[in-house]
VEXDOMI-740928 format. One record per residue: residue number from 1; residue in three letters; x, y, z of N, C-alpha, C, O in turn. Coordinates in steps of 0.001 Angstrom, whole numbers, plus 524288, in hexadecimal, padded with zeros to 5 digits. Layout:
N
{k=NUM	r=ALA	n_east=X	n_north=Y	n_up=Z	ca_east=X	ca_north=Y	ca_up=Z	c_east=X	c_north=Y	c_up=Z	o_east=X	o_north=Y	o_up=Z};
...
***
This chain:
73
{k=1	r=UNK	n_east=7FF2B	n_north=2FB4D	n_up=683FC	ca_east=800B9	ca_north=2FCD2	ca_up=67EC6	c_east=8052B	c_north=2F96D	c_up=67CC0	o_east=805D0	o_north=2F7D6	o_up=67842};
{k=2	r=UNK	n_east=8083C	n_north=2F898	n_up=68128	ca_east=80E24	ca_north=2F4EE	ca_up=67DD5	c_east=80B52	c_north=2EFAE	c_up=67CEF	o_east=80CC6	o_north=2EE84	o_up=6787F};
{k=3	r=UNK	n_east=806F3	n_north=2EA70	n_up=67F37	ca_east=8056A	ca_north=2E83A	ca_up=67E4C	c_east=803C3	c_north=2E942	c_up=6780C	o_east=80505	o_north=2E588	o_up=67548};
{k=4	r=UNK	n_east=801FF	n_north=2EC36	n_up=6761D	ca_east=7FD98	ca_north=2EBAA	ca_up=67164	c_east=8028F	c_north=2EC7D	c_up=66DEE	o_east=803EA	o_north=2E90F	o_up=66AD8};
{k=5	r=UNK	n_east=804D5	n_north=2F056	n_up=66E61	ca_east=808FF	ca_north=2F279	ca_up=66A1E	c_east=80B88	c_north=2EBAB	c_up=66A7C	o_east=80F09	o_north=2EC28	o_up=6673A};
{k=6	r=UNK	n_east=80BBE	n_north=2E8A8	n_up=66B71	ca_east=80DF4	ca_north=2E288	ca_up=66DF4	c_east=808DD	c_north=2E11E	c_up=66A9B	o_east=807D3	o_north=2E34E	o_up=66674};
{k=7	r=UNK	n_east=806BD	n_north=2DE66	n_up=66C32	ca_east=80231	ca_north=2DC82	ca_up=669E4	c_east=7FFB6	c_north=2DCAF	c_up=665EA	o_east=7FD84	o_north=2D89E	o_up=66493};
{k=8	r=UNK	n_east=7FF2A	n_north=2E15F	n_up=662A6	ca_east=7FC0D	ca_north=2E2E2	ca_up=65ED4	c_east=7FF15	c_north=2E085	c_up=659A9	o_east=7FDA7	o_north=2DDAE	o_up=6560D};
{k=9	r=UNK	n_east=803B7	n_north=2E2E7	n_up=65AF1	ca_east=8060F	ca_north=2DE91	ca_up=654EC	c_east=80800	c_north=2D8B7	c_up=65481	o_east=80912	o_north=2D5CF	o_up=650D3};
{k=10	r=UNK	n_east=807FB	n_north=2D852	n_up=6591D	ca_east=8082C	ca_north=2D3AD	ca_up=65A34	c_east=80288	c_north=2D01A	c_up=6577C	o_east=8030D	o_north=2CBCE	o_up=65564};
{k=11	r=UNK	n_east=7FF19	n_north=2D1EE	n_up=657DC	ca_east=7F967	ca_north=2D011	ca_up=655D2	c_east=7F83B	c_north=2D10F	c_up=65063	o_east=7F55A	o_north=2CE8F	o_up=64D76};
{k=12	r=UNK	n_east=7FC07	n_north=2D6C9	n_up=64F21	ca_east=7FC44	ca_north=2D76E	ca_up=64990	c_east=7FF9D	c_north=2D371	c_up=64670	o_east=7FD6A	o_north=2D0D2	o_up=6430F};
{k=13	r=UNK	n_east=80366	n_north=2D300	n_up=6471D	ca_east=80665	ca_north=2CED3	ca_up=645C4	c_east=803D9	c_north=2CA0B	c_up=6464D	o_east=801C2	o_north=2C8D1	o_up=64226};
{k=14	r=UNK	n_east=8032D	n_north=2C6BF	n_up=649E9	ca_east=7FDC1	ca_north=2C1D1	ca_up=64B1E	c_east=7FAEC	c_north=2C27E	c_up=646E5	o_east=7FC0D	o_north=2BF8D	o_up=64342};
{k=15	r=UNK	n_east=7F716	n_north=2C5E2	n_up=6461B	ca_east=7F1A8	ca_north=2C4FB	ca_up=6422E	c_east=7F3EE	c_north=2C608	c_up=63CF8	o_east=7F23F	o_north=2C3BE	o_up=63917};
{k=16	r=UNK	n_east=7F848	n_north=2C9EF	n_up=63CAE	ca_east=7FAF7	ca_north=2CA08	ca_up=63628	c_east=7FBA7	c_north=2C49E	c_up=634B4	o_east=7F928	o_north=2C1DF	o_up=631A4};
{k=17	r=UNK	n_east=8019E	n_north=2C32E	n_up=6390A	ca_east=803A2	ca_north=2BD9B	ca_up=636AB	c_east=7FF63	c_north=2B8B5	c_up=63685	o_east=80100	o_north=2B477	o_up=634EF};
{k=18	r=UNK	n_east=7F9E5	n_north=2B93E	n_up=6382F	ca_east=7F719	ca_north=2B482	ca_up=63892	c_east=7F38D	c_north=2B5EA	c_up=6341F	o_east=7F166	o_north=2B205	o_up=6324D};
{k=19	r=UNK	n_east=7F233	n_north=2BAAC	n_up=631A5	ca_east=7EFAC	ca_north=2BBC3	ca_up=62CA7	c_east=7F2F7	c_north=2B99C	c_up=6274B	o_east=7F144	o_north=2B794	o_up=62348};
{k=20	r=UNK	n_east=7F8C8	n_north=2BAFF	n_up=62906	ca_east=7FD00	ca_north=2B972	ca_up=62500	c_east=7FCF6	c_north=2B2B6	c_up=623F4	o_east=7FC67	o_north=2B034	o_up=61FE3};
{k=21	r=UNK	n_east=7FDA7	n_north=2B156	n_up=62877	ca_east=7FE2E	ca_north=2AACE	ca_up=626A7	c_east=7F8C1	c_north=2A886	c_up=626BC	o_east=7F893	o_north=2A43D	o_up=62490};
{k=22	r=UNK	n_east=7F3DA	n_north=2AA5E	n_up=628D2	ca_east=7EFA5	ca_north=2A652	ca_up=626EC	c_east=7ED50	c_north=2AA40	c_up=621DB	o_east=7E959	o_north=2A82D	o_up=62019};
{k=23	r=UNK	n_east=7EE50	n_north=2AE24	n_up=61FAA	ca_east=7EC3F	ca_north=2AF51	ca_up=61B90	c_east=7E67F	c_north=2B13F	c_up=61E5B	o_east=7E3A2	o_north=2B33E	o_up=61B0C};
{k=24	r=UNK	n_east=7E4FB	n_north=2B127	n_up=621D6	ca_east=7DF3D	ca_north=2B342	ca_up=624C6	c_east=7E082	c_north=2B8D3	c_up=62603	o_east=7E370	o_north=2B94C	o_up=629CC};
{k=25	r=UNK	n_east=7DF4C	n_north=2BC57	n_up=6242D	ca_east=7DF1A	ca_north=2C1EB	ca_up=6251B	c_east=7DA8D	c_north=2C45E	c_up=627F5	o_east=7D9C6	o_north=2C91D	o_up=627E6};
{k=26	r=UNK	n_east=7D7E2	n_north=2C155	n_up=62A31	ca_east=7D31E	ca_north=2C299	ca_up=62DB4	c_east=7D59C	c_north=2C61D	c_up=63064	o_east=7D546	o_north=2CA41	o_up=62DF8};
{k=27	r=UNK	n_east=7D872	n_north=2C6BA	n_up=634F6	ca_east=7D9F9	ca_north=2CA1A	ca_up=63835	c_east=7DED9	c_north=2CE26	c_up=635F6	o_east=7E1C3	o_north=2CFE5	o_up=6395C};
{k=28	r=UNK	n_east=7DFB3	n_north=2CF75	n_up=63150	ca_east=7E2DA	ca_north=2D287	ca_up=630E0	c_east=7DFD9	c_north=2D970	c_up=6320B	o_east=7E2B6	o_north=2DD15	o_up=63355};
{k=29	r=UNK	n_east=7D9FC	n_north=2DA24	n_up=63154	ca_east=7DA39	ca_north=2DEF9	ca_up=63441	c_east=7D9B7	c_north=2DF47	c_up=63A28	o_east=7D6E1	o_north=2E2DB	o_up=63BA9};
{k=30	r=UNK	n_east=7DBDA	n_north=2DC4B	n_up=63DD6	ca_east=7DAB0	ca_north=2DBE8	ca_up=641F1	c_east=7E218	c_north=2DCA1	c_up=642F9	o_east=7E45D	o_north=2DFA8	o_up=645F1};
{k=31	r=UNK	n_east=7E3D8	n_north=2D97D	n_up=64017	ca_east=7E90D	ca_north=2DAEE	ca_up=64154	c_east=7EB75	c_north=2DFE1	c_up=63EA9	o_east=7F018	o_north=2E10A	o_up=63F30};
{k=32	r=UNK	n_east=7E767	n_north=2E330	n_up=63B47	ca_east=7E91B	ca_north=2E96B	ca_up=63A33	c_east=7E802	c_north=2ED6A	c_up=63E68	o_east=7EAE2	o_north=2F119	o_up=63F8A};
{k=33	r=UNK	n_east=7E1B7	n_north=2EBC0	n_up=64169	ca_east=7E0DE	ca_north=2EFA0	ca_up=644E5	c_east=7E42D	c_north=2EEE2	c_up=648A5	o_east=7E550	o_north=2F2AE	o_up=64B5F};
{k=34	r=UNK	n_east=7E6B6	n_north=2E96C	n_up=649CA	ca_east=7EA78	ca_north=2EBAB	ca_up=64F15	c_east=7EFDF	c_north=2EDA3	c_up=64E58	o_east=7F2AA	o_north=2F032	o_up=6514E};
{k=35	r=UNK	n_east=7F0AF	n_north=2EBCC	n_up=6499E	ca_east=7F7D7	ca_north=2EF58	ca_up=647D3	c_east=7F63D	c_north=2F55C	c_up=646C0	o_east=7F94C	o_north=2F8E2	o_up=647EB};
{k=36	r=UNK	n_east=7F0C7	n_north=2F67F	n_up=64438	ca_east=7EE4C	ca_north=2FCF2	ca_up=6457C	c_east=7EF24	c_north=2FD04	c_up=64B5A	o_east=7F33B	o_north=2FF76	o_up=64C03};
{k=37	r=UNK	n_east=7ED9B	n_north=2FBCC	n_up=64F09	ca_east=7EB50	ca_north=2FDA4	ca_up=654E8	c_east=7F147	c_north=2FC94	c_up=657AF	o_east=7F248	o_north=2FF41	o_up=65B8E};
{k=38	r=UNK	n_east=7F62B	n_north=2F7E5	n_up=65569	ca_east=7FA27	ca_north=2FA1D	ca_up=65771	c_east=7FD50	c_north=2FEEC	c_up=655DF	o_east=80091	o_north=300F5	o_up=658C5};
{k=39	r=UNK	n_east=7FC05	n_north=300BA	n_up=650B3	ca_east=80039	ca_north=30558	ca_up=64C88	c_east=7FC1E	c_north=30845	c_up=65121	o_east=7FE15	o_north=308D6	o_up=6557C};
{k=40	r=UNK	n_east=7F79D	n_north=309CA	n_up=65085	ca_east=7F5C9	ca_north=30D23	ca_up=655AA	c_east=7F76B	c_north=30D70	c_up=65B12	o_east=7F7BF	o_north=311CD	o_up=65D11};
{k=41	r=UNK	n_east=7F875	n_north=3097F	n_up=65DA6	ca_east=7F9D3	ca_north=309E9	ca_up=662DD	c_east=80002	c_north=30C3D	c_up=66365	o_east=801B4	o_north=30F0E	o_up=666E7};
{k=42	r=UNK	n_east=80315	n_north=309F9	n_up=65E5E	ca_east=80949	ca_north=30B82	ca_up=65F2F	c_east=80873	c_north=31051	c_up=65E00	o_east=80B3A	o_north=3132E	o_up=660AF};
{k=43	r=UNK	n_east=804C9	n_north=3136B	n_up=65A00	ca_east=804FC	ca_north=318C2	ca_up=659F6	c_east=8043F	c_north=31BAD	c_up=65E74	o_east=80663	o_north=31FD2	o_up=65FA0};
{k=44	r=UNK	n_east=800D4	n_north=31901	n_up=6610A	ca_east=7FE4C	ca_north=31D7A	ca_up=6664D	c_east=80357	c_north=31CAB	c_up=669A9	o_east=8051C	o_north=320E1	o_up=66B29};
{k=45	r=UNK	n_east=806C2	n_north=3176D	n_up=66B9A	ca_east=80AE4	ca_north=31796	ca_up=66F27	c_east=80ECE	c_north=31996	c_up=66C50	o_east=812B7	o_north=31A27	o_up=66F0E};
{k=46	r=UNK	n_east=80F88	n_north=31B32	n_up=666F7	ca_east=813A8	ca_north=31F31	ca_up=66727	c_east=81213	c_north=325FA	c_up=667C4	o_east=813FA	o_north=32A51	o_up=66893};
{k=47	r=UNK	n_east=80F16	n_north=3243F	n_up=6671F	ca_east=80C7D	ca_north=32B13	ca_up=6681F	c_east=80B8D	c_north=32C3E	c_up=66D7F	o_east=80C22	o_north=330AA	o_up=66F4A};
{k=48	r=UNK	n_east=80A1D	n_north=32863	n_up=6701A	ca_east=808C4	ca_north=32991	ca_up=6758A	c_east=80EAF	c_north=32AC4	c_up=6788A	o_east=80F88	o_north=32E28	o_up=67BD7};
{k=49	r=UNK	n_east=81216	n_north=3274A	n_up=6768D	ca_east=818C7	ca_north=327CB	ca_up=678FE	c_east=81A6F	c_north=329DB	c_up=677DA	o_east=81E17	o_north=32B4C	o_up=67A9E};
{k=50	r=UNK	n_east=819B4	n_north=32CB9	n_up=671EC	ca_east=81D85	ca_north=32FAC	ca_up=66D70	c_east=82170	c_north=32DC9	c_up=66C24	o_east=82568	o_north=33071	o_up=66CB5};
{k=51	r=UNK	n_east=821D1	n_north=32924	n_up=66A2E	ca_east=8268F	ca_north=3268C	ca_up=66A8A	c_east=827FF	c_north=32869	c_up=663AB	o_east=82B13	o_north=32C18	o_up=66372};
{k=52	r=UNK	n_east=8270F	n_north=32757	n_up=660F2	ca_east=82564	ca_north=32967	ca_up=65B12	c_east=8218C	c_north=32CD2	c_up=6586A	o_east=81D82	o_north=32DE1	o_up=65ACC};
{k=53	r=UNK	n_east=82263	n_north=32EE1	n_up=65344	ca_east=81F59	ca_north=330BD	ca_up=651D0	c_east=81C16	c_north=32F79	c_up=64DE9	o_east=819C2	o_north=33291	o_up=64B0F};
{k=54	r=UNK	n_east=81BDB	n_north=3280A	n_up=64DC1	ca_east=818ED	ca_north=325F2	ca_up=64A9C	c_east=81350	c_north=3247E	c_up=64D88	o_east=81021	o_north=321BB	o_up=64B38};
{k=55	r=UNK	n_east=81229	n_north=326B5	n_up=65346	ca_east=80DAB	ca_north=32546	ca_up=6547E	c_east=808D8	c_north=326A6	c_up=65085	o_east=8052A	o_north=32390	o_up=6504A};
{k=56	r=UNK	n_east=808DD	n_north=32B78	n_up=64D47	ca_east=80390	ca_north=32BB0	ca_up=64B40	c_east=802F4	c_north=3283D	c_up=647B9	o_east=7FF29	o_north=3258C	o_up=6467E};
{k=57	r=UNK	n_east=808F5	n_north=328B0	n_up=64576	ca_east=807CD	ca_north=32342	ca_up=640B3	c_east=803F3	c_north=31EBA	c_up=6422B	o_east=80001	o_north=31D0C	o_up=63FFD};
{k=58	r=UNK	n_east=80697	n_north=31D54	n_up=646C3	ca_east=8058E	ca_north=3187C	ca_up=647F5	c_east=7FE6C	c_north=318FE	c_up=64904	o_east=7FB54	o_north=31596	o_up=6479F};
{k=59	r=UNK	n_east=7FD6F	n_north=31C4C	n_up=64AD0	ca_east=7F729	ca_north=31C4D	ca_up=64D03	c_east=7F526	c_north=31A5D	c_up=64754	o_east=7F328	o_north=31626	o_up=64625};
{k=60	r=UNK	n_east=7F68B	n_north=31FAD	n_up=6438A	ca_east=7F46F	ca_north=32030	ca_up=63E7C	c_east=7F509	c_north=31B45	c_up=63C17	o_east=7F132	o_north=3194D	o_up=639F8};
{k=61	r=UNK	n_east=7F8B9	n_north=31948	n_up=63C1C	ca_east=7F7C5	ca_north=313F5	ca_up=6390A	c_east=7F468	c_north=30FC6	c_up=63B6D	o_east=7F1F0	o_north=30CA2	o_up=638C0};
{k=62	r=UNK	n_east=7F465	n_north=30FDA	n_up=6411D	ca_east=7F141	ca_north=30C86	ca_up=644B5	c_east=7EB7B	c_north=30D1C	c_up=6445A	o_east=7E812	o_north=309BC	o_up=644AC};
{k=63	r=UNK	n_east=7EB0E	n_north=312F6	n_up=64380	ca_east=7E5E5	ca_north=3146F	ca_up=641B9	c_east=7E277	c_north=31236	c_up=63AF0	o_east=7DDC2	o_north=311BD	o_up=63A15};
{k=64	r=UNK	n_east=7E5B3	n_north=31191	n_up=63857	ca_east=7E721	ca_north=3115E	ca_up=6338C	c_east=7E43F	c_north=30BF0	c_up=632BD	o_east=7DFD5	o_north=30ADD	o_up=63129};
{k=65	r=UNK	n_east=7E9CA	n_north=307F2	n_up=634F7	ca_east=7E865	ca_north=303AE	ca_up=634E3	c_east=7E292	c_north=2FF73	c_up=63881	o_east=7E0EE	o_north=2FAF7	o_up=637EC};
{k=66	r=UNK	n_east=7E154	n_north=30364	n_up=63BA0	ca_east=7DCF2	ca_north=30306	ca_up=63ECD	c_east=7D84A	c_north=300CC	c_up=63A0D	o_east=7D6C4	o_north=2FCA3	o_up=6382D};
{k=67	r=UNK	n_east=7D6F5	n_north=3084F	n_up=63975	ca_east=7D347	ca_north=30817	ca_up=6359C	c_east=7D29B	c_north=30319	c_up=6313C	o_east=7CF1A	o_north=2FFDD	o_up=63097};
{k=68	r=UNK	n_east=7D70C	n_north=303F2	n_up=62EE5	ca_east=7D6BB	ca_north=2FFD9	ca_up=62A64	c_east=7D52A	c_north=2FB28	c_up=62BE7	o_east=7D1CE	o_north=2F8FA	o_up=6293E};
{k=69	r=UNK	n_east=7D6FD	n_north=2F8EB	n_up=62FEA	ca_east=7D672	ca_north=2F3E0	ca_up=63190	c_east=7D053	c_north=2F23A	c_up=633A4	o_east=7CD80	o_north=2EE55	o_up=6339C};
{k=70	r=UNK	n_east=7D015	n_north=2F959	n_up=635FF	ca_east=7C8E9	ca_north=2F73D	ca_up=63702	c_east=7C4C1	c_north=2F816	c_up=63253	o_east=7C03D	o_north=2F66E	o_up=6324C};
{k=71	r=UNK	n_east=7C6FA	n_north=2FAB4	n_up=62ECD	ca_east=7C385	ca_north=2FABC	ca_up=6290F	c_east=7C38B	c_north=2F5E8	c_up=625E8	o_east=7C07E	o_north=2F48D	o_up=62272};
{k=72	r=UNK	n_east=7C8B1	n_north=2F2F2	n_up=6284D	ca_east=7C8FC	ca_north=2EDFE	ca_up=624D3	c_east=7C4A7	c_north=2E902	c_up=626C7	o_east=7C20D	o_north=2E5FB	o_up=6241A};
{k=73	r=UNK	n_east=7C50D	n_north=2E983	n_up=62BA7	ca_east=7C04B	ca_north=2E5EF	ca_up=62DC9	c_east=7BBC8	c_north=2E4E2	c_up=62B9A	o_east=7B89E	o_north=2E20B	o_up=62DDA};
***
């Protein structure tokens, strides 16, 4: 889990900033479903730890942004 929460925006950031400077937006829903599937994963590890009480947020928006991103395809 600490890998991806590492990783995932890391890739979000990558495919944003490379849509930004070549003007090619091909992969911008590819870089929504994984900033969805990380706002999801940080929801479930705060809920699973209880560290906050923004875990549902976080699902809900992860969920949120899921969908959209796969309707946009």
């Amino acid at each position: 889990m600490k890998l991806t929460r590492i990783l995932l925006p890391i890739l979000v950031v990558a495919l944003s900033l490379y849509s930004i400077i070549t003007m090619d937006y091909r992969f911008s829903s590819v870089g929504q479903l994984l900033l969805g599937i990380f706002f999801f994963i940080t929801g479930y590890d705060d809920i699973k730890n209880k560290k906050t009480g923004w875990g549902g947020y976080f699902i809900g928006g992860g969920l949120l942004i899921i969908l959209m991103s796969i309707f946009s395809f």
